[in-house]
mmCIF file of the N, C-alpha and C atoms, coordinates in Angstrom:
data_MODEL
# 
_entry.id   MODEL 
# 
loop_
_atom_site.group_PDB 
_atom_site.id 
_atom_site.type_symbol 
_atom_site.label_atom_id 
_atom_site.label_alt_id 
_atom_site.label_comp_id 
_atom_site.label_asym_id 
_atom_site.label_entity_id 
_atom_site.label_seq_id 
_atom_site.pdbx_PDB_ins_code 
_atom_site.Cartn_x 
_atom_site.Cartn_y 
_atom_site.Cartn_z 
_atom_site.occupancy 
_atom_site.B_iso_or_equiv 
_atom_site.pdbx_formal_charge 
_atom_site.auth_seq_id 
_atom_site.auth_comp_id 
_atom_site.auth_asym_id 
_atom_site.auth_atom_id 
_atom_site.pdbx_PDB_model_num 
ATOM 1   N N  . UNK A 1 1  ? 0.811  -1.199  0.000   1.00 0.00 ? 1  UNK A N  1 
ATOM 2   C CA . UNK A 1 1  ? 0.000  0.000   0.000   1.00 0.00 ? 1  UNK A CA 1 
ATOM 3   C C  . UNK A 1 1  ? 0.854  1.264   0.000   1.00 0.00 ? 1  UNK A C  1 
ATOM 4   N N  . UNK A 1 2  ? 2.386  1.503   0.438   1.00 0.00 ? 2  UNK A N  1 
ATOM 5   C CA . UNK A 1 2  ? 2.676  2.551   0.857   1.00 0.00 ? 2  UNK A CA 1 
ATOM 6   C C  . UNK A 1 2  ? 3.351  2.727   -0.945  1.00 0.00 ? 2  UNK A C  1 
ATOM 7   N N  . UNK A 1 3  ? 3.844  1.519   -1.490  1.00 0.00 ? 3  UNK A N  1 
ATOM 8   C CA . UNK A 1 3  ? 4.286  2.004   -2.786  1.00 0.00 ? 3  UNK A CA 1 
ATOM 9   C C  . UNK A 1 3  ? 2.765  2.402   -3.758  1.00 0.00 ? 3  UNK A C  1 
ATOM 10  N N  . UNK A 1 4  ? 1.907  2.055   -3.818  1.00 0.00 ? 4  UNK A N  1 
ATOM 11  C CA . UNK A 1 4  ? 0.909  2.788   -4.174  1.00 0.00 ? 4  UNK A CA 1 
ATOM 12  C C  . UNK A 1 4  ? 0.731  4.172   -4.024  1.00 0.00 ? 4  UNK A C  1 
ATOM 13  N N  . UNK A 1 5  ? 0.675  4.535   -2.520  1.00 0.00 ? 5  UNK A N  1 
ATOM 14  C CA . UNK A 1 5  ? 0.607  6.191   -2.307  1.00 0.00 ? 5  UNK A CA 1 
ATOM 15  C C  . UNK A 1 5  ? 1.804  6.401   -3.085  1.00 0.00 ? 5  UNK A C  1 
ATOM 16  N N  . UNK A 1 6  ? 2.798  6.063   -2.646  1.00 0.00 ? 6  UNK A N  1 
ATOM 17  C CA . UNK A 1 6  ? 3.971  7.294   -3.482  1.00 0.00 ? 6  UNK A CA 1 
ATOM 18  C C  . UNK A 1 6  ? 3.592  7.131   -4.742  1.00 0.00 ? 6  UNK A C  1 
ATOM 19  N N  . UNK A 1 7  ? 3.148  6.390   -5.685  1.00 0.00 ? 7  UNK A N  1 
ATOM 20  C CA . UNK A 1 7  ? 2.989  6.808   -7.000  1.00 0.00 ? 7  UNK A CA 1 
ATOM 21  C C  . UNK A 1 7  ? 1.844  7.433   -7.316  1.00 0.00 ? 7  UNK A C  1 
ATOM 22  N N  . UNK A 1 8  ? 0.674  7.454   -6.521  1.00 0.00 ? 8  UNK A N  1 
ATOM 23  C CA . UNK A 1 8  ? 0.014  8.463   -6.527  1.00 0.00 ? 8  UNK A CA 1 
ATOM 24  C C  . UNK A 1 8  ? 0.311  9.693   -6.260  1.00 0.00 ? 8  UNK A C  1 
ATOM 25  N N  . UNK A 1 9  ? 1.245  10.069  -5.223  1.00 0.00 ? 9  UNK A N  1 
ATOM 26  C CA . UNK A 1 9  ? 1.331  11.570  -4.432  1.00 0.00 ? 9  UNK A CA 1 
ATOM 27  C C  . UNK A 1 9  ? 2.318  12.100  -5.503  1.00 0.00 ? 9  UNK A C  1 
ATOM 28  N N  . UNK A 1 10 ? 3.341  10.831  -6.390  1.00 0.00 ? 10 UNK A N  1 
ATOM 29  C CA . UNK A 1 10 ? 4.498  11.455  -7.239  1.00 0.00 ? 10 UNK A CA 1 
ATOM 30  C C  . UNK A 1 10 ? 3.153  11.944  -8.746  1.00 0.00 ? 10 UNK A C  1 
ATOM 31  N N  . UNK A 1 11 ? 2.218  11.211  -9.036  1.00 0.00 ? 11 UNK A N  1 
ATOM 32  C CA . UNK A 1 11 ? 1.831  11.393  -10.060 1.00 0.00 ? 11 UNK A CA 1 
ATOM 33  C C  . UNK A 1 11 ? 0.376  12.703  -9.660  1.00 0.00 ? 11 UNK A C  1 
ATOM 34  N N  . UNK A 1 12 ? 0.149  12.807  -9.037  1.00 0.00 ? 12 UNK A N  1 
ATOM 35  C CA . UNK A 1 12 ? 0.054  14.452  -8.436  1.00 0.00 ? 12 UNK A CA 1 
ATOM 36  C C  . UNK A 1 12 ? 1.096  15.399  -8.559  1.00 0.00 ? 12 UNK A C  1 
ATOM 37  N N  . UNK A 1 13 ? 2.093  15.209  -7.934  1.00 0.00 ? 13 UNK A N  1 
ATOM 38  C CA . UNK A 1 13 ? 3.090  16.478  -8.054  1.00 0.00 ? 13 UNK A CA 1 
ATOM 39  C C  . UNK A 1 13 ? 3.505  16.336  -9.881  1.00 0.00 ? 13 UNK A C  1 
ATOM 40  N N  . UNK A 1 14 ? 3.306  15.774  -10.105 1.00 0.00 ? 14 UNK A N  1 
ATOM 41  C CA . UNK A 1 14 ? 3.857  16.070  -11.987 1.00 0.00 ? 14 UNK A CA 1 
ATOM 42  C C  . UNK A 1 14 ? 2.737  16.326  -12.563 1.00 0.00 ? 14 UNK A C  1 
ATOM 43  N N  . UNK A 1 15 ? 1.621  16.354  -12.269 1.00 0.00 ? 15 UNK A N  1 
ATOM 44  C CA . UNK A 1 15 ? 0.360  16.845  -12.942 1.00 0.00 ? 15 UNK A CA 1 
ATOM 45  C C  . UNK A 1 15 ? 0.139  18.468  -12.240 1.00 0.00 ? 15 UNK A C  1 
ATOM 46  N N  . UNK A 1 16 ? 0.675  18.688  -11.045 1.00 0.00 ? 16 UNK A N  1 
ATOM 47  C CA . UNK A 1 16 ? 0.767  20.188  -10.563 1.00 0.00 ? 16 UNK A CA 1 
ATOM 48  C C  . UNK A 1 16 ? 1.848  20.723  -11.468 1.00 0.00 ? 16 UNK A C  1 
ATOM 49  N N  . UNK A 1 17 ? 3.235  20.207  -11.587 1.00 0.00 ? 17 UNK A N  1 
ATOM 50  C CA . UNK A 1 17 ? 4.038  20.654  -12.236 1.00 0.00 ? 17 UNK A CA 1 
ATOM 51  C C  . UNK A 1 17 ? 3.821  21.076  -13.447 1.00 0.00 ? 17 UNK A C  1 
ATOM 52  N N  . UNK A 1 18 ? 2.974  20.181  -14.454 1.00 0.00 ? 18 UNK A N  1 
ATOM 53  C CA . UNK A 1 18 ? 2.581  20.445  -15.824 1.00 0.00 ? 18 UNK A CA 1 
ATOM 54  C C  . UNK A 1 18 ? 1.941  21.619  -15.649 1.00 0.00 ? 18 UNK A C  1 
ATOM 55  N N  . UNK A 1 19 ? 0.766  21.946  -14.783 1.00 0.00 ? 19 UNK A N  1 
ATOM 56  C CA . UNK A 1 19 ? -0.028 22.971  -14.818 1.00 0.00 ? 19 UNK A CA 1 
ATOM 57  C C  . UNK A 1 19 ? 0.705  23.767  -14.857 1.00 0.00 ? 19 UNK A C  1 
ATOM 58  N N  . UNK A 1 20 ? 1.858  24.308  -14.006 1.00 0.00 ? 20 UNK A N  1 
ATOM 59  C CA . UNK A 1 20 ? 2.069  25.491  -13.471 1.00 0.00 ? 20 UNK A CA 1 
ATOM 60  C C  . UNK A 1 20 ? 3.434  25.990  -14.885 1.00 0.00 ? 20 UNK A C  1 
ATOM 61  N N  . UNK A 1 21 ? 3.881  24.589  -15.440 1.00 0.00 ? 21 UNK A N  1 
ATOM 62  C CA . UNK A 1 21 ? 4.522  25.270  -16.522 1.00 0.00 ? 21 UNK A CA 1 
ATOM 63  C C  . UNK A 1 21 ? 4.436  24.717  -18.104 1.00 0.00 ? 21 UNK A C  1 
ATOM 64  N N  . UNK A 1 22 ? 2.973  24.985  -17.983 1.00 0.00 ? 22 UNK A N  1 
ATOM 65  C CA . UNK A 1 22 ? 2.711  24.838  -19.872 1.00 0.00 ? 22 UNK A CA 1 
ATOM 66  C C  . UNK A 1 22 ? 2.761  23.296  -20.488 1.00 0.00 ? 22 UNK A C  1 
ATOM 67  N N  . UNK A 1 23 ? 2.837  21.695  -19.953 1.00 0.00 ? 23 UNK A N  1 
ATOM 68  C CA . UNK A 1 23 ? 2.847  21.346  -20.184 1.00 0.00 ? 23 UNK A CA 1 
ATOM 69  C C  . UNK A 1 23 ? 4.119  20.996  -21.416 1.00 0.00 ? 23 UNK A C  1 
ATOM 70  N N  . UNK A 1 24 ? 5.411  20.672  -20.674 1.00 0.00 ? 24 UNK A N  1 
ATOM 71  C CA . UNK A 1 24 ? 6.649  20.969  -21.653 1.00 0.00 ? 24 UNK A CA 1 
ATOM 72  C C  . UNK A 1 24 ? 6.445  18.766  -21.924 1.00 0.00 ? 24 UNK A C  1 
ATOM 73  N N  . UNK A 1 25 ? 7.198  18.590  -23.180 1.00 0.00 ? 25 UNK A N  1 
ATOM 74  C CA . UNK A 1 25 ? 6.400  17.542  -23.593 1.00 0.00 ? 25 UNK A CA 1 
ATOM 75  C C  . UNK A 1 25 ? 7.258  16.484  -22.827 1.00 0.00 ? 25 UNK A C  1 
ATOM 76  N N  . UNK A 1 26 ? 8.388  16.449  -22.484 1.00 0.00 ? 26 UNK A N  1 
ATOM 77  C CA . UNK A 1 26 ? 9.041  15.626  -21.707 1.00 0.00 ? 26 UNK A CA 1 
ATOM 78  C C  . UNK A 1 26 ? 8.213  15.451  -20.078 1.00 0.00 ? 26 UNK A C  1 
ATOM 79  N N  . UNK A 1 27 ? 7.315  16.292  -19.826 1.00 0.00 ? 27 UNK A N  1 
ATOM 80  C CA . UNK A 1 27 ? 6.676  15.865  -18.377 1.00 0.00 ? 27 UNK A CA 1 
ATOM 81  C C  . UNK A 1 27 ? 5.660  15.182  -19.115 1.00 0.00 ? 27 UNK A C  1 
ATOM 82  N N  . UNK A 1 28 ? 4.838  15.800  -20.280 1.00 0.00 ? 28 UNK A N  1 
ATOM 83  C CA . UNK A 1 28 ? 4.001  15.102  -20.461 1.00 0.00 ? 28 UNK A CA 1 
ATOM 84  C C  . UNK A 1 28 ? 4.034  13.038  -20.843 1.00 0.00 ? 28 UNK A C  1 
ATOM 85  N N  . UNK A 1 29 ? 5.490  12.393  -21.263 1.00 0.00 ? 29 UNK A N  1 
ATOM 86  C CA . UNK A 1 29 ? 6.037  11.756  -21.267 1.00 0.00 ? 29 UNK A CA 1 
ATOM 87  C C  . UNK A 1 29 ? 6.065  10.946  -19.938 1.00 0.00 ? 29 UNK A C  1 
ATOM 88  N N  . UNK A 1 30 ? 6.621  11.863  -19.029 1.00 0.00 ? 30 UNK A N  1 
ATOM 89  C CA . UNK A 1 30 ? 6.821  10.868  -17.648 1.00 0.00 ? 30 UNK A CA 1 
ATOM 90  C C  . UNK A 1 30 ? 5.676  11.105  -17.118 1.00 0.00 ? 30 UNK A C  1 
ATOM 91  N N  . UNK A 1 31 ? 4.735  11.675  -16.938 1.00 0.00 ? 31 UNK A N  1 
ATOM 92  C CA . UNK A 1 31 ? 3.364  11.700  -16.381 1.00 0.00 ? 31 UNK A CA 1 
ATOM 93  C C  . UNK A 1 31 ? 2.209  10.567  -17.202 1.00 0.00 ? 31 UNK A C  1 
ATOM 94  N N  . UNK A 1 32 ? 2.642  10.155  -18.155 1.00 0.00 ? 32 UNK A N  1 
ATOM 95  C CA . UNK A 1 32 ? 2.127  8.410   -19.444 1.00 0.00 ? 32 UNK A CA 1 
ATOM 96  C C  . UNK A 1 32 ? 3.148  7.384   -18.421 1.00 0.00 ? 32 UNK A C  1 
ATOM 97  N N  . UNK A 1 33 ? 4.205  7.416   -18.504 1.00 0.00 ? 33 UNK A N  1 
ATOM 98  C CA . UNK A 1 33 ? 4.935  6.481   -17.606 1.00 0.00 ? 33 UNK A CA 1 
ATOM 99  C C  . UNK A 1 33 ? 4.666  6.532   -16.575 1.00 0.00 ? 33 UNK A C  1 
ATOM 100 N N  . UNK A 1 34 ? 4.386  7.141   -15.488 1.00 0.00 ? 34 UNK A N  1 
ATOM 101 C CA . UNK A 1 34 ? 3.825  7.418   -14.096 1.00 0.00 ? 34 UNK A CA 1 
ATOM 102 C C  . UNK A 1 34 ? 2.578  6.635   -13.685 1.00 0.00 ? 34 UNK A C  1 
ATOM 103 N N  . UNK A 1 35 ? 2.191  6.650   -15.331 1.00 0.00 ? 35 UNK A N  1 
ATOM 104 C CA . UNK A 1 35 ? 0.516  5.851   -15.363 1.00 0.00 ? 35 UNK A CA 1 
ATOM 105 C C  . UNK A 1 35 ? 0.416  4.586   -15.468 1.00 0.00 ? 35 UNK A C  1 
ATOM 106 N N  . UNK A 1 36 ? 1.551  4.347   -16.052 1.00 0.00 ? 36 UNK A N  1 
ATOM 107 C CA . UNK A 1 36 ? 1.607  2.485   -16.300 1.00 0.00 ? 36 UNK A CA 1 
ATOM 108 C C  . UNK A 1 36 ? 1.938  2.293   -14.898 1.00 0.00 ? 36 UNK A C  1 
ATOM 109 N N  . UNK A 1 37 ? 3.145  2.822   -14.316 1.00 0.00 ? 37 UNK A N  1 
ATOM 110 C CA . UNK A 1 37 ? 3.805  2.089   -12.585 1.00 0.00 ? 37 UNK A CA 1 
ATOM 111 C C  . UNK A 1 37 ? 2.095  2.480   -11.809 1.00 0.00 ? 37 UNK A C  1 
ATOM 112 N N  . UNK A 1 38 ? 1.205  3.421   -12.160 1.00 0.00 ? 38 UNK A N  1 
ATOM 113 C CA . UNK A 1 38 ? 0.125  3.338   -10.850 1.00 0.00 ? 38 UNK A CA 1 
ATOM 114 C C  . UNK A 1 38 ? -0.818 2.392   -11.310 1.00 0.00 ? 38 UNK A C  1 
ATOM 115 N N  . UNK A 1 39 ? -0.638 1.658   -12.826 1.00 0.00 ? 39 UNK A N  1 
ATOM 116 C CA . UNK A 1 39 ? -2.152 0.984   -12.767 1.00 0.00 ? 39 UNK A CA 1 
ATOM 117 C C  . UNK A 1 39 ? -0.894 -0.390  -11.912 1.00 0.00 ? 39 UNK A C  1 
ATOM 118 N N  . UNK A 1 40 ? 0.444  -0.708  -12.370 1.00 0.00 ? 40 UNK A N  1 
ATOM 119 C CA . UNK A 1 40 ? 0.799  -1.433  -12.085 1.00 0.00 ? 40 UNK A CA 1 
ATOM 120 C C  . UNK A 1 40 ? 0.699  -1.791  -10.588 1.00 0.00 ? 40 UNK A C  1 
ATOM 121 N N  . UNK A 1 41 ? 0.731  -0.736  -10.061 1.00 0.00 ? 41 UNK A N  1 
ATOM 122 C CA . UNK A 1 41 ? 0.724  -0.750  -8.328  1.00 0.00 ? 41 UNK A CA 1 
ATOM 123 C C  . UNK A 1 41 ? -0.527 -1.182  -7.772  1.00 0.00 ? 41 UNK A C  1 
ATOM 124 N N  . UNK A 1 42 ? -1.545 -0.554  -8.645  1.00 0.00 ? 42 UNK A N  1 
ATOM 125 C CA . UNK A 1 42 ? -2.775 -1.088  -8.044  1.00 0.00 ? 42 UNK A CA 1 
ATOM 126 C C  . UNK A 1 42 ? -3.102 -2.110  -8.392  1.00 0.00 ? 42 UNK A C  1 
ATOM 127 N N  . UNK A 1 43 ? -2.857 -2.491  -9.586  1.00 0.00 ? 43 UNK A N  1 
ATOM 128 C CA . UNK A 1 43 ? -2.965 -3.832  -9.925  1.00 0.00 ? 43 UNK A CA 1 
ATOM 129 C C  . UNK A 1 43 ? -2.294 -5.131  -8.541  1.00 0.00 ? 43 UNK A C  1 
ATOM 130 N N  . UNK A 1 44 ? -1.653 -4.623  -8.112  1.00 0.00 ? 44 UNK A N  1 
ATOM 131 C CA . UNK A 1 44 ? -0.418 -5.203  -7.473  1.00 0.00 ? 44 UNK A CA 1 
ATOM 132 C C  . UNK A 1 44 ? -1.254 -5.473  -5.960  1.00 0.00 ? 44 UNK A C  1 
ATOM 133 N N  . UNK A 1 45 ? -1.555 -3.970  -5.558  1.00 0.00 ? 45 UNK A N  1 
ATOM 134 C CA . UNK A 1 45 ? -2.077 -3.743  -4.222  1.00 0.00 ? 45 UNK A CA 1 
ATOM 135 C C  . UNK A 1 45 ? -3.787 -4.656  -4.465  1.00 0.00 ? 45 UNK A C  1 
ATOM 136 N N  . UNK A 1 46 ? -3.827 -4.439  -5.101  1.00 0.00 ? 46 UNK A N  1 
ATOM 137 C CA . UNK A 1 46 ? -5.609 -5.242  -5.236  1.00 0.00 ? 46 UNK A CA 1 
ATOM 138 C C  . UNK A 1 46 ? -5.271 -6.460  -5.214  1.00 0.00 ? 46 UNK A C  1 
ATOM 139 N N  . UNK A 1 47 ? -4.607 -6.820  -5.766  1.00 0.00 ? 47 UNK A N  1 
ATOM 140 C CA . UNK A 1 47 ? -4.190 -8.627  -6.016  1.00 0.00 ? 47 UNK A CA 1 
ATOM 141 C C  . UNK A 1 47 ? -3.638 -8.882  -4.795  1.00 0.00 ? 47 UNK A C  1 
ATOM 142 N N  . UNK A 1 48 ? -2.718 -8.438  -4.155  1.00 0.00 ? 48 UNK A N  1 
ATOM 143 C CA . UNK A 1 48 ? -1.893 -9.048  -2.952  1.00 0.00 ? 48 UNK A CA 1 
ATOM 144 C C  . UNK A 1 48 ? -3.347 -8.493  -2.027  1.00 0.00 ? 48 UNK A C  1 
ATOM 145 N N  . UNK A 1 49 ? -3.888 -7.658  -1.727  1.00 0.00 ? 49 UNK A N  1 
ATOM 146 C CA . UNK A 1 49 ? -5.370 -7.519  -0.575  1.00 0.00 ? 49 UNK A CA 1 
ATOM 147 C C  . UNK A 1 49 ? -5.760 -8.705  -0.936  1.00 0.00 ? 49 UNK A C  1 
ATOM 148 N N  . UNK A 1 50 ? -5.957 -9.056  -2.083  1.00 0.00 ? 50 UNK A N  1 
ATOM 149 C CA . UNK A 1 50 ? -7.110 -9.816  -2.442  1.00 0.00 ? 50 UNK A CA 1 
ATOM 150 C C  . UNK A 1 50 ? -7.380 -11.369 -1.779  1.00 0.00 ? 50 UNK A C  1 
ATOM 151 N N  . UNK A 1 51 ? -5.546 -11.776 -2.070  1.00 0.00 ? 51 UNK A N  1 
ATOM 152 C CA . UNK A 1 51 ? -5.585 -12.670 -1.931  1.00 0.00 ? 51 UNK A CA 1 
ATOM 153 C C  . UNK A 1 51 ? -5.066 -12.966 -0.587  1.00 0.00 ? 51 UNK A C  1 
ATOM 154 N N  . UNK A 1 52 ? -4.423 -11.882 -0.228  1.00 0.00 ? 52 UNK A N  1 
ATOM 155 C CA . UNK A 1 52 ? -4.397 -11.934 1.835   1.00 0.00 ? 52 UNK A CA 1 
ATOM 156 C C  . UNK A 1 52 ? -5.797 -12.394 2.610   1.00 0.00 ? 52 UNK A C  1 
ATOM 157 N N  . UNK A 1 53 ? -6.518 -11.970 1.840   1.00 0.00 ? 53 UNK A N  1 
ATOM 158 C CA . UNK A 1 53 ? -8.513 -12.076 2.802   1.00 0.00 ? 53 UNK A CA 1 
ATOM 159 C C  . UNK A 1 53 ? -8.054 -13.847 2.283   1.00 0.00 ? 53 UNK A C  1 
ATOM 160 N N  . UNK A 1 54 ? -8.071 -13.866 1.773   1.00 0.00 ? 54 UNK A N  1 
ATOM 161 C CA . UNK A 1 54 ? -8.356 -15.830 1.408   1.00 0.00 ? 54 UNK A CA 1 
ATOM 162 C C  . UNK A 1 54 ? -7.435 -16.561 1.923   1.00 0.00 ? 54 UNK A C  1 
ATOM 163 N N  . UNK A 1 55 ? -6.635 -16.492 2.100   1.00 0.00 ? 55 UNK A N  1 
ATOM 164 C CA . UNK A 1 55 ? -5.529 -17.086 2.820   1.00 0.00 ? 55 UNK A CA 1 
ATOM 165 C C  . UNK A 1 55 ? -5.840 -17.810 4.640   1.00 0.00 ? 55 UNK A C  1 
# 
């Protein structure tokens, strides 16, 4: 769970960052990559919850 938050709280601060300067295309780049590691995380965090309850 805690690597989840950080890629949420990191993929917040680069979506503040874009705002505040024009969207330069290299953030827009790592803010697409930012997106694969958070579905990956949740993917991750849902599956390991998931299968902790059954155990």
């Amino acid at each position: 769970m805690g690597v989840l938050a950080a890629v949420t709280l990191a993929q917040g601060a680069i979506g503040y960052f874009q705002y505040f300067t024009g969207l330069p295309e290299w953030l827009v780049a790592l803010h697409l990559a930012g997106l694969g590691v958070f579905a990956a995380a949740h993917s991750a965090s849902h599956f390991l919850l998931k299968t902790s309850r059954n155990a």
